[in-house]
Residue, then its C-alpha position, 0 to 999 in steps of 0.5 A: x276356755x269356756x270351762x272354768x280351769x281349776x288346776x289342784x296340784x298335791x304332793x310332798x315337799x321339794x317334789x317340784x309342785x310349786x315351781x310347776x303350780x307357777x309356770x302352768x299359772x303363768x301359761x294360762x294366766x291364772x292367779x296361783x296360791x301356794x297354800x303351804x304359805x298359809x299354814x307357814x305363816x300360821x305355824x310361825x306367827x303362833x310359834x313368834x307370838x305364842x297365840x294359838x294357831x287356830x286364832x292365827x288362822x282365824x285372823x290370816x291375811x293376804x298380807x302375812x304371806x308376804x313375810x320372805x321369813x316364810x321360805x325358811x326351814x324353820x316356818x316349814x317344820x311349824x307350818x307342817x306342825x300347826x297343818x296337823x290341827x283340824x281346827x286350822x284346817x278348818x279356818x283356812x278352809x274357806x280363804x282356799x275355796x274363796x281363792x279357787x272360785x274367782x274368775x276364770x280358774x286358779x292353780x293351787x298346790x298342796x298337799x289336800x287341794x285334790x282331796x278336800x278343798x277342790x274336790x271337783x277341780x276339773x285337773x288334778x295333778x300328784x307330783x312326787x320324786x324318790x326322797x334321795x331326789x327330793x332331798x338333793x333339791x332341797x340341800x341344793x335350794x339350803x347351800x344356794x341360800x348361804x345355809x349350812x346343812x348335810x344331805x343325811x339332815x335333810x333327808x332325815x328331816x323331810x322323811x318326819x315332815x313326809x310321816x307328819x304330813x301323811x299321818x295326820x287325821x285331819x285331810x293327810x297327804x294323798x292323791x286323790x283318786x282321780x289324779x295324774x300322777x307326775x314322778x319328778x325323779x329324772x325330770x328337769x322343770x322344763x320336761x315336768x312342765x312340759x308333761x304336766x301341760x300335755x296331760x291338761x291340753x289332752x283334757x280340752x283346756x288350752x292357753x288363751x294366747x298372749 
């Protein structure tokens, strides 16, 4: 690849962007960050420790994003809270930018990578599913965890965590104008995978081989 490949991979949660982000990073060697992680560890080292969350993420390290707390509801809804704040979104700003720009390329996903942090990234992806879609995926992710839940709570949870997100003064969830959008609704991993590499070999960029 002699362009740099930078793939901003944005939409809601349980939409299916981030096992995507992992395979097209796997299939093209390049390092991936789920950037949710960030504003996660954020919300629940400030929600643990009662710091401010502009602190937190003033001071985050690679390393906080290893806590396997992090995967849990809870650290989503704080994550989804603290991402609302300009001023966390302001000190994770460069951590993301200084991750894209290494090397040959990075995958990112989101929900502002095409927007503002990788505005010039030369693939932009949008995925998203219909809500019931995406609320099954994560009841079934919740049950397959040993976690208690009822479809009806998981849907109403992610519709607040879709209006939080979408609402937000500070870079809201959106498509960028030049993104492909990916409906995930009636597709697999494999068939999202599958469209989502034809969209960026159509593009020119192609995997450097084993």
């Amino acid at each position: 690849m002699s362009q740099r490949l930078v793939i901003a991979i944005d939409g809601p949660s349980a939409s299916g962007k981030g096992t995507l982000a992992r395979r097209l990073a796997a299939h093209f060697r390049l390092p991936h960050l789920d950037t949710g992680l960030l504003y996660r560890a954020v919300g629940w080292t400030s929600f643990r420790t009662g710091r401010m969350p502009a602190e937190v993420a003033a001071g985050l390290h690679p390393d906080d994003l290893e806590d396997p707390d992090l995967k849990g509801d809870d650290a989503g809804q704080q994550g989804s809270k603290v991402a609302a704040i300009p001023e966390v979104r302001a000190n994770l700003l460069k951590f993301q930018q200084e991750f894209s720009s290494r090397g040959p390329g990075a995958v990112l996903d989101g929900r502002d990578i095409g927007t503002v942090i990788c505005p010039d990234a030369p693939v932009k992806l949008f995925v998203t599913a219909s809500p019931d879609a995406r609320a099954e995926r994560r009841y079934q992710e919740l049950r397959a965890r040993g976690l208690d839940t009822i479809k009806p709570r998981v849907l109403a949870e992610m519709a607040e965590r879709d209006r939080r997100d979408s609402e937000r003064a500070a870079a809201p969830l959106k498509a960028a104008p030049d993104a492909w959008l990916l409906d995930t609704s009636d597709m697999d991993a494999d068939a999202a995978f599958a469209a989502a590499l034809a969209f960026i070999e159509r593009k020119g960029f192609r995997s450097a081989g084993p």
